[in-house]
NUDRENTOR-471471 format. One record per atom (N, C-alpha, C): residue number from 0; atom name; z, y, x. Coordinates in steps of 0.1 Angstrom, whole numbers, plus 5000, padded with zeros to 4 digits. Example, Ala and Ser with C-alpha at 12.3 -4.5 7.8 and 13.67 -1.06 7.14 Angstrom:
BEGIN
+-----+-------+------+------+------+
: num : atome :   c3 :   c2 :   c1 :
+-----+-------+------+------+------+
:   0 :     N : 5078 : 4943 : 5132 :
:   0 :    CA : 5078 : 4955 : 5123 :
:   0 :     C : 5078 : 4967 : 5132 :
:   1 :     N : 5071 : 4978 : 5128 :
:   1 :    CA : 5071 : 4989 : 5137 :
:   1 :     C : 5079 : 5000 : 5129 :
+-----+-------+------+------+------+
% end
This chain:
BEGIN
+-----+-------+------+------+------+
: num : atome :   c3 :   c2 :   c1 :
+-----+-------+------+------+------+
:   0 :     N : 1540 : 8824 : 1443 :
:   0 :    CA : 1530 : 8815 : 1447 :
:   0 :     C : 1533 : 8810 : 1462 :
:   1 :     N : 1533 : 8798 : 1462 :
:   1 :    CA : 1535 : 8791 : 1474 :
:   1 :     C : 1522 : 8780 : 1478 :
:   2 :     N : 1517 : 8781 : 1493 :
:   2 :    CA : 1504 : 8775 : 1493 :
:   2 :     C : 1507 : 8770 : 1510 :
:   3 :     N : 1506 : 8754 : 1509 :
:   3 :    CA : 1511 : 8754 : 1526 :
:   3 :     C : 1496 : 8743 : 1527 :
:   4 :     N : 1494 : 8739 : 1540 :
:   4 :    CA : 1483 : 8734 : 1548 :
:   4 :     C : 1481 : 8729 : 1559 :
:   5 :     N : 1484 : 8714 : 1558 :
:   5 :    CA : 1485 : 8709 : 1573 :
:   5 :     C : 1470 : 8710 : 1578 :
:   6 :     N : 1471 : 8712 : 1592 :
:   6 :    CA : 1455 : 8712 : 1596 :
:   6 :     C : 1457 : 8707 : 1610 :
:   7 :     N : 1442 : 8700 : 1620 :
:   7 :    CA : 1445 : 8693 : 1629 :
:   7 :     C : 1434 : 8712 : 1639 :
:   8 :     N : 1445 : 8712 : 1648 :
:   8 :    CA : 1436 : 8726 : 1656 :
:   8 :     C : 1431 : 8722 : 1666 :
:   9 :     N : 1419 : 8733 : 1673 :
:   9 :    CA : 1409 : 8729 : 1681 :
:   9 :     C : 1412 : 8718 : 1695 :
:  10 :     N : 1408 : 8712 : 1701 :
:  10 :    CA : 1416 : 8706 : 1711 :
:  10 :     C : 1419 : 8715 : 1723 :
:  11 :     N : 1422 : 8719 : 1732 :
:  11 :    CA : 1423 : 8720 : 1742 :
:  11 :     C : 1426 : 8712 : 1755 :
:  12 :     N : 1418 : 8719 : 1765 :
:  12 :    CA : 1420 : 8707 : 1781 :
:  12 :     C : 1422 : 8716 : 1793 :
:  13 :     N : 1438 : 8711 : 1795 :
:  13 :    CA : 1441 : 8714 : 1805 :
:  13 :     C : 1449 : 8706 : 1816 :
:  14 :     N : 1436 : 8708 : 1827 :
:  14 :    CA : 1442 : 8697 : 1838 :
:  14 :     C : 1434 : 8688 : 1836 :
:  15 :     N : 1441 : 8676 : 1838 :
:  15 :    CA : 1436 : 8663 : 1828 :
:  15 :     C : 1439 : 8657 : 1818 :
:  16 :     N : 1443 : 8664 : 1810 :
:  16 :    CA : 1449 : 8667 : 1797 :
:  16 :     C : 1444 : 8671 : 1788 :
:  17 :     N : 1440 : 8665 : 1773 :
:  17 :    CA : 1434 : 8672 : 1761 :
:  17 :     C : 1446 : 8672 : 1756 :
:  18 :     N : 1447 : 8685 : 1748 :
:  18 :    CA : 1459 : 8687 : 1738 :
:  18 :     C : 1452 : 8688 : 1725 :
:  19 :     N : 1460 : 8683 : 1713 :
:  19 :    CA : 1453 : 8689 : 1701 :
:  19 :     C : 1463 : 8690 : 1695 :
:  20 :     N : 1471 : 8704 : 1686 :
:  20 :    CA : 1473 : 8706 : 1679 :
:  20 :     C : 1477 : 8701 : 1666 :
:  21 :     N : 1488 : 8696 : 1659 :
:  21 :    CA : 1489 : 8696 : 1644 :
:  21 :     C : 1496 : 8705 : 1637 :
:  22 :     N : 1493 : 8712 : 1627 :
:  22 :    CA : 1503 : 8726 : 1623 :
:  22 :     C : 1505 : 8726 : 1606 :
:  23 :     N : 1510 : 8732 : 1601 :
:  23 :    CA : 1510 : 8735 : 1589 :
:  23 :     C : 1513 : 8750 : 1589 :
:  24 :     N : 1501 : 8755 : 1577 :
:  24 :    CA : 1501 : 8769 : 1576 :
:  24 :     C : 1511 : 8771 : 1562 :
:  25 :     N : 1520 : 8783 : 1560 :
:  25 :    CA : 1525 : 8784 : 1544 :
:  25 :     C : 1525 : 8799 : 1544 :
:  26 :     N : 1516 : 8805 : 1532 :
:  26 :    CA : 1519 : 8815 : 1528 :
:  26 :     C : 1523 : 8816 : 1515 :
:  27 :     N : 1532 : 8824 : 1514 :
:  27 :    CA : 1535 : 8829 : 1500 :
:  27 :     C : 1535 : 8843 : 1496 :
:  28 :     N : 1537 : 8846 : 1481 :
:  28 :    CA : 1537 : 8855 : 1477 :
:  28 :     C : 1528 : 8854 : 1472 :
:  29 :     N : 1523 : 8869 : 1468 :
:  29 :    CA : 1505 : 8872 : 1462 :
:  29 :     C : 1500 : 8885 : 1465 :
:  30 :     N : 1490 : 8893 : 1457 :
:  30 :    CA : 1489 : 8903 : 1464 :
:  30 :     C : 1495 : 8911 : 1454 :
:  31 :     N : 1499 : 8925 : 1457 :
:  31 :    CA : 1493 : 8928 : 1474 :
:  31 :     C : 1506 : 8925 : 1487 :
:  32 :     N : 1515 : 8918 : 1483 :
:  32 :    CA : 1527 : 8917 : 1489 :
:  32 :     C : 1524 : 8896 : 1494 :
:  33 :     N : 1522 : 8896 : 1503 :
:  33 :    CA : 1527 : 8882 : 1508 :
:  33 :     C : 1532 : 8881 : 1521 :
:  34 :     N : 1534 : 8870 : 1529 :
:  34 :    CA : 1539 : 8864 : 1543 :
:  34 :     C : 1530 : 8852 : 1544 :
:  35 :     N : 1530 : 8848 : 1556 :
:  35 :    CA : 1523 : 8837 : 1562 :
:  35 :     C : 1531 : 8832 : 1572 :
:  36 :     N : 1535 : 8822 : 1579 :
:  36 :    CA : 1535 : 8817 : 1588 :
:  36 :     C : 1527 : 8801 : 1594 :
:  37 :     N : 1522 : 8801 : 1608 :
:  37 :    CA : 1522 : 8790 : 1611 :
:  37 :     C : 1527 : 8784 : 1621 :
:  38 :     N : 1533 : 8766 : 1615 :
:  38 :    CA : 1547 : 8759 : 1620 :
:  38 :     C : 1540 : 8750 : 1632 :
:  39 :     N : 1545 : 8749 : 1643 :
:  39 :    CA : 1540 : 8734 : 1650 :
:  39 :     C : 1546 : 8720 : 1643 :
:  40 :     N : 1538 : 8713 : 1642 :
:  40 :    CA : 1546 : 8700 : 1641 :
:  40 :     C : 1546 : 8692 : 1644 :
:  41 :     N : 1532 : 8684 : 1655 :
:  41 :    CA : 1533 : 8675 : 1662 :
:  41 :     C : 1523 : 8680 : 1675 :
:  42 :     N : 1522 : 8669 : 1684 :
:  42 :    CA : 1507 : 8674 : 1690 :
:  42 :     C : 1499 : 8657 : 1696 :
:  43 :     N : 1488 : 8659 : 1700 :
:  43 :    CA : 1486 : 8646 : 1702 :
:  43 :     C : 1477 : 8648 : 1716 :
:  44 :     N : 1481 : 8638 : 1723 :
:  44 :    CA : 1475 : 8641 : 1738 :
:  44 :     C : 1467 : 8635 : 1743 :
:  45 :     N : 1453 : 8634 : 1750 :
:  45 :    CA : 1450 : 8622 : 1754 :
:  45 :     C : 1445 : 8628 : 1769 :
:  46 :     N : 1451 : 8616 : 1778 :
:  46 :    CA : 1448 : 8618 : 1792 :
:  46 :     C : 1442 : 8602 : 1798 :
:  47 :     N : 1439 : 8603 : 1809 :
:  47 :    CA : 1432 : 8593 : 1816 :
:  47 :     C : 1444 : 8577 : 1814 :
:  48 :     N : 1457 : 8581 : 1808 :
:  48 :    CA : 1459 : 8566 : 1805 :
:  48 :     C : 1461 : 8563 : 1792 :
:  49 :     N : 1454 : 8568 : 1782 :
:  49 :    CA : 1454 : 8569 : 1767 :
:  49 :     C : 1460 : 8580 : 1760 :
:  50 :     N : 1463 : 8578 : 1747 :
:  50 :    CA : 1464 : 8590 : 1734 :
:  50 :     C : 1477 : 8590 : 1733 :
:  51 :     N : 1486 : 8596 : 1733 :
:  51 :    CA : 1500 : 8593 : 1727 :
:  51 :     C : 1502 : 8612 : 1719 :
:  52 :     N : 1512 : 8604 : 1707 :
:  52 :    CA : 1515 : 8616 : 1698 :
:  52 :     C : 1530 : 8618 : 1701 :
:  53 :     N : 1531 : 8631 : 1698 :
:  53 :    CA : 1546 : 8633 : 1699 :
:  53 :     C : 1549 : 8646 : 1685 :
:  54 :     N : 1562 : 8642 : 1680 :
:  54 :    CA : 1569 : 8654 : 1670 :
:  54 :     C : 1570 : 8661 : 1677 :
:  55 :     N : 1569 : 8676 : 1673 :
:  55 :    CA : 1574 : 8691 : 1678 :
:  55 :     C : 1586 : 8687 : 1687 :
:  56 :     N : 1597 : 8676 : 1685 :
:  56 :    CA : 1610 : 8676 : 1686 :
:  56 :     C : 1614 : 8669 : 1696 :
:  57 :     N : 1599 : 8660 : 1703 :
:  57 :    CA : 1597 : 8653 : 1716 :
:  57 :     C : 1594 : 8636 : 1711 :
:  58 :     N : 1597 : 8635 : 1697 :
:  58 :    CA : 1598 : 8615 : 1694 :
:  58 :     C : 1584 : 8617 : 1694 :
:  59 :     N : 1582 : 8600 : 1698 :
:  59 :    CA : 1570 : 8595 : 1699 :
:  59 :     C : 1564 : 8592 : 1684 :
:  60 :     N : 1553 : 8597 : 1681 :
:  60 :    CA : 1548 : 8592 : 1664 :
:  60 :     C : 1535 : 8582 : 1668 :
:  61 :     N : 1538 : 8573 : 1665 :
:  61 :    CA : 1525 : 8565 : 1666 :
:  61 :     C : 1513 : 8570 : 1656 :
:  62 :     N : 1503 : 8566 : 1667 :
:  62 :    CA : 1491 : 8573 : 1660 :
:  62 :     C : 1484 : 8567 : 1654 :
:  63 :     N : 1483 : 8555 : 1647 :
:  63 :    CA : 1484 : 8551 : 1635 :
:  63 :     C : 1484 : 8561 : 1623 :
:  64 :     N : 1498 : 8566 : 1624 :
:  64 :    CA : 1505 : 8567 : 1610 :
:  64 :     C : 1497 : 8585 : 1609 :
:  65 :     N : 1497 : 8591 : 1625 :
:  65 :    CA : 1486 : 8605 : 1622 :
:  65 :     C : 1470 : 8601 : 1615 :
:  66 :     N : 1465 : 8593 : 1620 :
:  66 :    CA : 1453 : 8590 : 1618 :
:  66 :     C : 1452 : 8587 : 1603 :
:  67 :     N : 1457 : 8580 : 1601 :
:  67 :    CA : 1465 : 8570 : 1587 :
:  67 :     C : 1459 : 8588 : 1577 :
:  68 :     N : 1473 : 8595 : 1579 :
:  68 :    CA : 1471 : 8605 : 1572 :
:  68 :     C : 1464 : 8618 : 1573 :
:  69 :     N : 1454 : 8624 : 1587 :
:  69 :    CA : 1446 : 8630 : 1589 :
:  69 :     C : 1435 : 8622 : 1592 :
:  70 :     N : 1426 : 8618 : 1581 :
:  70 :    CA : 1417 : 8613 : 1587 :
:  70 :     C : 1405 : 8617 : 1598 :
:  71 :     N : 1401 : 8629 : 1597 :
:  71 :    CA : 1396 : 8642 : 1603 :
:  71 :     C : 1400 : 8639 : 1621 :
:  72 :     N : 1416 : 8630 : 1626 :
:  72 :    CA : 1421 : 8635 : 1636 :
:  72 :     C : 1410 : 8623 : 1644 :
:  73 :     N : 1411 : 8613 : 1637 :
:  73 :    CA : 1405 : 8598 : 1640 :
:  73 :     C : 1388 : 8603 : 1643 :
:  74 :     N : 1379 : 8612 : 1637 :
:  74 :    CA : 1367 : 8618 : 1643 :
:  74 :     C : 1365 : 8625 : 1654 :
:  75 :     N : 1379 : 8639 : 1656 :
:  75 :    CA : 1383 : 8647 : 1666 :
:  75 :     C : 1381 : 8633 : 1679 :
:  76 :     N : 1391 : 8620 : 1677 :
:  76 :    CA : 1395 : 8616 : 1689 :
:  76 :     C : 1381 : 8608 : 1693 :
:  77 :     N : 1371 : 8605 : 1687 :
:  77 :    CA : 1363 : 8595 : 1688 :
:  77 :     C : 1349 : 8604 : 1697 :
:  78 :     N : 1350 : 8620 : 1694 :
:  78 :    CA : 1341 : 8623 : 1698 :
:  78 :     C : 1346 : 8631 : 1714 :
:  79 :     N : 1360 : 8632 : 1714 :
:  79 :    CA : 1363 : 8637 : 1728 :
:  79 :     C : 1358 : 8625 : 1741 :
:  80 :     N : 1353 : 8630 : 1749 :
:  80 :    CA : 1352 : 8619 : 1757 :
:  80 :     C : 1358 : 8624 : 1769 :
:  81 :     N : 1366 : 8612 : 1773 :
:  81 :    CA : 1377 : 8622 : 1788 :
:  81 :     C : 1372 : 8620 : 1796 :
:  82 :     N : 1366 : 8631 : 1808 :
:  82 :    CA : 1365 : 8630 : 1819 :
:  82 :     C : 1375 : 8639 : 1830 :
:  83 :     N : 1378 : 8637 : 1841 :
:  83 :    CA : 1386 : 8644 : 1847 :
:  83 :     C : 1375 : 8650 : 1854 :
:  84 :     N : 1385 : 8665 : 1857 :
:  84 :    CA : 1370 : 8674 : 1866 :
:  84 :     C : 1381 : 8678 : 1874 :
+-----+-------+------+------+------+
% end
């Protein structure tokens, strides 16, 4: 059995910085024997001069094509509101 799971994770702020997370979880196996791991794969940033996304690997992913396919990420960003403290 193989079961994987992209998911968008909590935001975090640091600095002036919101980070949010994108990951994919995969466990396999069953019980009572399995493994789990979870992968980074992108992250998306938003600071006082806008949102930009990036691959684990440093390329820029337009956020479009995240939003496109996490729709969930497009509510996360609408309800953060940036302020700098």
């Amino acid at each position: 059995m193989e079961n994987r799971k992209i998911i968008i994770e909590s935001p975090v702020k640091i600095g002036e910085y919101i980070l949010i997370p994108v990951v994919s979880i995969l466990i396999t196996g069953g019980v009572p024997c399995f493994s789990a791991y979870k992968k980074p794969l992108a992250m998306v940033i938003k600071s006082p001069s806008g949102t930009q996304c990036f691959s684990i690997d440093g390329q820029i992913i337009p956020l479009e094509s995240l939003t496109k396919e996490f729709s969930e990420l497009e509510s996360i960003l609408d309800l953060i509101q940036y302020t700098s403290e």
